[in-house]
LOSEVO-711428 format. One record per residue (C-alpha): y, z, x. Coordinates in steps of 0.5 Angstrom, whole numbers, padded with zeros to 4 digits, always signed. Each point is the difference from the previous one (the first is absolute). Last residue first. Example, Ala and Ser with C-alpha at 12.3 -4.5 7.8 and 13.67 -1.06 7.14 Angstrom:
-0002+0014+0027;-0007+0002-0002;
END
This chain:
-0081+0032+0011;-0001-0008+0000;+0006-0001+0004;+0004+0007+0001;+0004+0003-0005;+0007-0001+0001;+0004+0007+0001;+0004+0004-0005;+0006-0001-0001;+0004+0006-0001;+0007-0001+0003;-0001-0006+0000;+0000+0000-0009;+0006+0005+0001;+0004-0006+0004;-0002-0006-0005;+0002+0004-0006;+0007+0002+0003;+0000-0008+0004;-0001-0003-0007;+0005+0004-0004;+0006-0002+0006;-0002-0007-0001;+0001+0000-0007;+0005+0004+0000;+0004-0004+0005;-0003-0007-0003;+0003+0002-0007;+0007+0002+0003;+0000-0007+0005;-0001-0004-0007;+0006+0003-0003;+0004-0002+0006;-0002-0007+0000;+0002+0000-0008;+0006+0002+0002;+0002-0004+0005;-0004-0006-0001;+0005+0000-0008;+0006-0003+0007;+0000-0008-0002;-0001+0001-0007;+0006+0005-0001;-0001+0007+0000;+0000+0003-0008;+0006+0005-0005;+0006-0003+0004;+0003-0004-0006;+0001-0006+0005;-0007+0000+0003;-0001+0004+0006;+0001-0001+0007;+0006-0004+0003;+0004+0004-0006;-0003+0006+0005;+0005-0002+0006;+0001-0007+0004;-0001+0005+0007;-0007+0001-0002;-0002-0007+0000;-0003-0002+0007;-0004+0007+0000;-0004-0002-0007;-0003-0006+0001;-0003-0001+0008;+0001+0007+0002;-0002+0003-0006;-0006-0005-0002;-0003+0001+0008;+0000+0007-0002;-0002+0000-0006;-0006-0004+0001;-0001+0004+0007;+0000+0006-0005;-0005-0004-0005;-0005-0002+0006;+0000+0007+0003;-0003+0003-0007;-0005-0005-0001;-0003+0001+0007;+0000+0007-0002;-0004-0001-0006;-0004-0003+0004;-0001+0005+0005;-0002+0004-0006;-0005-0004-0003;-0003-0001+0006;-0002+0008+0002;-0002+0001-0007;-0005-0007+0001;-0003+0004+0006;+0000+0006-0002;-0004-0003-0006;-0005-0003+0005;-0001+0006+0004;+0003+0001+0007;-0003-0002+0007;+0000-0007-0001;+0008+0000-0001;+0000+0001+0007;+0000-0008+0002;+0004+0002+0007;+0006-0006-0003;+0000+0004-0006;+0000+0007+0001;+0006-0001+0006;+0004-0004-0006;-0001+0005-0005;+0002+0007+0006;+0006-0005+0003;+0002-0001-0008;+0008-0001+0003;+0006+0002-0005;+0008-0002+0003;+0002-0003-0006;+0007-0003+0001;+0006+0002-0004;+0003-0006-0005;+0000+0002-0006;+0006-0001-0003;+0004+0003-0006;+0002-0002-0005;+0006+0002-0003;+0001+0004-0008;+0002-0006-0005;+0002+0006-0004;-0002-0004-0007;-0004+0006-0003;-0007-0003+0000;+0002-0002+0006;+0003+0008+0002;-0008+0002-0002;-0003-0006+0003;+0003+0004+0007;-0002+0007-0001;-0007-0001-0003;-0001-0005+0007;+0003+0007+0004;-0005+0004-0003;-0006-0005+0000;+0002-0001+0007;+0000+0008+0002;-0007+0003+0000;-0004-0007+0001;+0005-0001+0006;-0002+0007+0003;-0008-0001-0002;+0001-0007+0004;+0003+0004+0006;-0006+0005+0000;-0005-0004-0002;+0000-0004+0008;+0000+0006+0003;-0005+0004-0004;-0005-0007+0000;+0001-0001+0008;-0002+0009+0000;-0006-0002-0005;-0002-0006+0004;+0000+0003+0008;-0005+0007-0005;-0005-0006-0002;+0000-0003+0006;-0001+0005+0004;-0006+0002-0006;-0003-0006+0001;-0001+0001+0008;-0003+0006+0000;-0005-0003-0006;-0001-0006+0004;-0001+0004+0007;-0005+0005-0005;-0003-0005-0003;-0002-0005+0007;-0002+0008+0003;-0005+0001-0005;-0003-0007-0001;+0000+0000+0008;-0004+0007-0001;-0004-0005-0005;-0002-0005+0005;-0002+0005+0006;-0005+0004-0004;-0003-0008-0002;+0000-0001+0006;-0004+0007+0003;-0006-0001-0007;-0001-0006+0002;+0000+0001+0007;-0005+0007-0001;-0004-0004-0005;-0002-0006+0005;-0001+0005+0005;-0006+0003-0006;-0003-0006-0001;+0000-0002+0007;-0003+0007+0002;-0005-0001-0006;-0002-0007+0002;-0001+0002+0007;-0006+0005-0002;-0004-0005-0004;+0000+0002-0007;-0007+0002-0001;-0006-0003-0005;-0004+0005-0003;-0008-0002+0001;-0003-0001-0007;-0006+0005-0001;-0007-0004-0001;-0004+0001-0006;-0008+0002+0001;-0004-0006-0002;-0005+0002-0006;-0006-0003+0000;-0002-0003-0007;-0007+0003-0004;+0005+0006-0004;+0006-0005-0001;-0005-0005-0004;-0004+0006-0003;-0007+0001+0000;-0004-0005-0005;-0005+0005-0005;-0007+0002+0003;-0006-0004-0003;-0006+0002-0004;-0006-0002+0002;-0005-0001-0007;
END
């Protein structure tokens, strides 16, 4: 019998097509130079931008700290008259319950000198809307002793008003018009004047305190860190 060969291999009885290589596709000229134009200008405003960041912080940083030196001469006038009644006031207060308690019917005195203190530097700081330049605790600092001030110029025009309206008009009846008849306690209608001039020691040395440790903290407060630094 004939025998018969054996099938070729299906790859081997196909043709094959030789691949084709893959033209790369070129950027045209124009688009590069737009590309590259467009980085240099953005490149150049965002330069620009951040120079201006600089300068803008460092004019508010100038600025802060002009501010900062202005207040902390303010609150070291202000705090030199109220240390000089925080020192004084309690002592002579000690004095005259001291004669009361002893039924020496001591004098009381008027308080009738004006105040002549201005908050140029607070006044100017809040009307040019400065207090952004300065942290959130500074801020509040910086409220609570001007408060407190307030506070105190109210209680002298209280003893003021009351000395010249109350106690002036009475002087010339003498002590008896003052005290009880046992001398030991100031009648109910004259009891302001101690206990005003009790509240006028405590606002002194309240003030004083916190203009002390208002003026160290300037003197060493650090600039506000910028938005999102």
């Amino acid at each position: 019998m004939r025998q018969h060969s054996a099938c070729p291999v299906l790859g081997d009885a196909l043709p094959t097509k030789a691949s084709k290589p893959v033209n790369s596709i070129k950027t045209p000229l124009w688009i590069i130079r737009l590309a590259l134009e467009l980085a240099v200008v953005f490149i150049g405003v965002y330069g620009a931008f951040a120079l201006s960041q600089h300068e803008a912080k460092k004019e508010a940083d100038d600025r802060r700290r002009q501010l900062q030196d202005a207040l902390v001469r303010e609150i070291t006038d202000l705090t030199s008259n109220t240390r000089r009644v925080a020192r004084q006031l309690p002592i002579q207060l000690a004095q005259f319950d001291s004669a009361v308690r002893a039924g020496a019917r001591p004098p009381l005195q008027p308080w009738i000198e004006p105040v002549r203190v201005e908050t140029h530097m607070w006044e100017a700081t809040l009307q040019s809307g400065a207090l952004g330049l300065f942290e959130i605790p500074t801020v509040y600092r910086l409220s609570q002793f001007y408060n407190e001030l307030n506070a105190g110029f109210e209680q002298l025009t209280q003893l003021r008003t009351l000395s010249e309206t109350v106690l002036i008009p009475n002087l010339e009846r003498g002590s008896s018009e003052f005290y009880t008849p046992d001398g030991r306690t100031l009648r109910l209608k004259y009891q302001w004047y101690r206990e005003g001039l009790g509240e006028l020691a405590r606002l002194a040395a309240s003030i004083t305190a916190l203009g002390d440790s208002l003026t160290t903290q300037l003197g060493s407060d650090p600039a506000p860190a910028a938005p999102g630094g």
